[in-house]
N, C-alpha and C positions, 0 to 999 in steps of 0.2 A: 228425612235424610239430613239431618244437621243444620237443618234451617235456609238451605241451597236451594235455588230454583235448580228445574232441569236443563233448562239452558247456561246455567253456571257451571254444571256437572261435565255441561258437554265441551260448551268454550273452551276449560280448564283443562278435559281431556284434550281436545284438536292443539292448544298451547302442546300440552306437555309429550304429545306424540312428534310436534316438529323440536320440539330441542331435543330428545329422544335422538331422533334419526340424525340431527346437525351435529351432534354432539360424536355421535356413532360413524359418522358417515366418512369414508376413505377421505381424506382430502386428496384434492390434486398434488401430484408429487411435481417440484421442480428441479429438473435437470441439475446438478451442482457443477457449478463453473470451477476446475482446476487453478489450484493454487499458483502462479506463474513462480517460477524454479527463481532462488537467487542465485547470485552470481559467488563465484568462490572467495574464501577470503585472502586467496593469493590475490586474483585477481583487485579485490579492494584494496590491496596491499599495495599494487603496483599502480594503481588511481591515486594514490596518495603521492605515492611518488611525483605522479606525474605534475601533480600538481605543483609540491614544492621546486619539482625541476623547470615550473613556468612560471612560478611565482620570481618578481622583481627584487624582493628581498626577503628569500628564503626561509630565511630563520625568525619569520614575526608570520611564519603560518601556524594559525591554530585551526586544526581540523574538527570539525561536531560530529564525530562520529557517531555516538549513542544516540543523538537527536535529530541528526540531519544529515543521515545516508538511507539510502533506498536502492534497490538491485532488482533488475530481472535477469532472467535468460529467457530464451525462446527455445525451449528442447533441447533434450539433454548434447551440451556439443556444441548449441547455438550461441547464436549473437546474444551477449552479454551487453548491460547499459547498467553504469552508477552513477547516482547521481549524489554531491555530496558538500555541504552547508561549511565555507571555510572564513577564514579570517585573516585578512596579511595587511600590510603597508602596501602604499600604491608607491609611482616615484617621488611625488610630493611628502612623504612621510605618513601620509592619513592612512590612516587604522579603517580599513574600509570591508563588506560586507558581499562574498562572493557566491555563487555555487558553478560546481565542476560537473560537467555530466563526460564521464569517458565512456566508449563505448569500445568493446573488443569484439571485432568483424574482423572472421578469418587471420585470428590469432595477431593480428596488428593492431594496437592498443592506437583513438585518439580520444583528442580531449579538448573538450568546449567549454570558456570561460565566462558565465556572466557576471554583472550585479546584481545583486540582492535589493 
């Protein structure tokens, strides 16, 4: 038989029946977690604002929007949270590095300023 022992035959077989069945075999499914809803782009629209309306010198906000916004909701209807990567003058003049997280609860927009 081709030069095999029969314990080579057999090995090879008991091998080739477990990949066989692992190969075959159902995996375990896992649950797929729900994509959390974003927020509208009114809503982000009106986070912009809010920001330049608390920014010290308005007109040197540069907002990241393409790179440094993020949005939930919590069900359709829910509490909405953006958060978003800006850039303004402080009142010393410095060109400084911020993020905004507004959050709209029961359609009342606020808005939290850190540094970056």
């Amino acid at each position: 038989m081709l030069g095999y022992s029969k314990f080579e035959w057999i090995f090879a077989g008991i091998v080739g029946v477990v990949l066989f069945s692992w190969i075959l075999w159902p995996a375990e499914k896992k649950p797929i977690e729900p994509k959390p809803e974003r927020a509208s782009s009114a809503e982000i629209m009106k986070c912009s604002e809010l920001i330049k309306a608390s920014a010290t010198h308005p007109s040197t906000v540069v907002l990241h929007q393409l790179v440094g916004t993020s949005s939930d909701r919590k069900g359709p209807g829910g509490t909405s949270r953006i958060n978003m990567d800006f850039e303004a003058k402080n009142a010393l003049g410095l060109q400084l590095e911020y993020q905004a997280i507004c959050l709209f609860a029961n359609g009342v927009p606020t808005i939290q300023i850190f540094n970056r």
